[in-house]
C-alpha positions as CSV (number, residue, x, y, z in Angstrom):
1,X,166.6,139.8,16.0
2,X,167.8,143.2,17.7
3,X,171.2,144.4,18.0
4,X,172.6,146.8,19.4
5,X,175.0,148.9,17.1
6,X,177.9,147.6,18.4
7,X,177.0,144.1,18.1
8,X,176.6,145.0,14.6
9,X,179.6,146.3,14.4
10,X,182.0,142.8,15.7
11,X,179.7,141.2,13.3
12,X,180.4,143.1,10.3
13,X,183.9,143.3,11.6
14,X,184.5,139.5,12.3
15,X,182.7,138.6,9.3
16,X,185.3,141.4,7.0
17,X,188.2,139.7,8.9
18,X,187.3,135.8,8.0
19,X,187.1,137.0,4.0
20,X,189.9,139.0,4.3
21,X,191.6,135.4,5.1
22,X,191.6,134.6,1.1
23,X,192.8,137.9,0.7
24,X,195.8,139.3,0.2
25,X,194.9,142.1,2.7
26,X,197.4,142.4,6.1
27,X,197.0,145.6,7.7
28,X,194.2,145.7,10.4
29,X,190.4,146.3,9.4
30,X,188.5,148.8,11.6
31,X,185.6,150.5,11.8
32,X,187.0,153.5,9.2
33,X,188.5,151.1,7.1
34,X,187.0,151.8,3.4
35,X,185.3,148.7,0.9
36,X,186.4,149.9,-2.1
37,X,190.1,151.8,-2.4
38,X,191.4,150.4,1.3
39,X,190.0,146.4,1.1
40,X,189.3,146.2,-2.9
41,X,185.6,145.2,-2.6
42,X,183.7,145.2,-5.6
43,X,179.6,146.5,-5.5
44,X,178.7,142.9,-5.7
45,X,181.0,142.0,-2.6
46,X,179.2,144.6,-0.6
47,X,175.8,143.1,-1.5
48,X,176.8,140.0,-0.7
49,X,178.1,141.1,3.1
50,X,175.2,143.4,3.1
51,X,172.6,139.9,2.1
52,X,174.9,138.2,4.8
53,X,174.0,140.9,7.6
54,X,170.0,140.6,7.0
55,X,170.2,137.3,7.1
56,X,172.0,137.0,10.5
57,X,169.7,139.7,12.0
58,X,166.4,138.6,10.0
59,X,165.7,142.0,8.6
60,X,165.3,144.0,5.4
61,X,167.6,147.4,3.7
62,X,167.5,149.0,1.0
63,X,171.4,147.8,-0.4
64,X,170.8,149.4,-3.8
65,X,170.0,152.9,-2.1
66,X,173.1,152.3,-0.2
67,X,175.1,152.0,-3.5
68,X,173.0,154.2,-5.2
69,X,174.3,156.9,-2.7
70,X,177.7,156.1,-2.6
71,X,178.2,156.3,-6.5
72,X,176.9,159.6,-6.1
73,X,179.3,161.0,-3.7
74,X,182.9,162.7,-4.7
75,X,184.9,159.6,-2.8
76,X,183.0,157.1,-4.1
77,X,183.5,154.8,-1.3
78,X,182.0,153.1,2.1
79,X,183.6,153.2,5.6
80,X,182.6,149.5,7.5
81,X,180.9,152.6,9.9
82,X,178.9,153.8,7.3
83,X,178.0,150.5,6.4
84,X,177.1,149.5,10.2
85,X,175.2,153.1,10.2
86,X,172.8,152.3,7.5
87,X,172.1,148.7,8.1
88,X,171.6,149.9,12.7
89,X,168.8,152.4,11.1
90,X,166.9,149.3,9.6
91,X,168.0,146.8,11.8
92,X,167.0,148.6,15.1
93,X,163.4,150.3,13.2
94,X,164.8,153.7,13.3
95,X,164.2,154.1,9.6
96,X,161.7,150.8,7.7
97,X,162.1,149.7,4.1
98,X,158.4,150.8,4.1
99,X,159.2,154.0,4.6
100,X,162.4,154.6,2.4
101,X,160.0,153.5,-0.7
102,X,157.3,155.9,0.1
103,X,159.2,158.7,1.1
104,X,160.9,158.2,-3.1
């Protein structure tokens, strides 16, 4: 299923905003709201929204590059975004699993 980045986006958002419920979080999420420092994810709660995307759109990414990456940076953090970034280059065939594993 295609999407257009946006739709993407008030996915990932929605679906942020009905697990932020249990949480303790208050102040509103948004598109550069961070996972880590800003709404406390953990790596595993990021694969677990990340599994949760794929298997609303019915497509493949690379999740452990993603975190891979991240853990490499200075800020070792993820903007919902950058998030929505990576997984609209899978989703919408601008970048294919195929290809990430080759190109390594």
């Amino acid at each position: 299923m295609k999407a257009s980045r946006g739709e993407l986006l008030d996915y990932v958002l929605r679906t942020i905003e009905e697990l932020s419920r249990d949480w303790d979080y208050s102040r509103p999420v948004g598109p550069e709201s961070l996972l880590f420092t800003e709404l406390g994810l953990e790596s595993l709660d990021v694969v677990v929204l990340g599994t949760a995307i794929q298997e609303h759109y019915k497509f493949q990414m690379p999740l452990a590059e993603l975190l891979s990456d991240v853990g490499q940076r200075e800020r070792r953090d993820l903007s919902i975004a950058e998030l929505v970034d990576f997984a609209d280059r899978y989703l919408n065939g601008k970048i294919s699993v195929f290809e990430t594993r080759v190109s390594q």
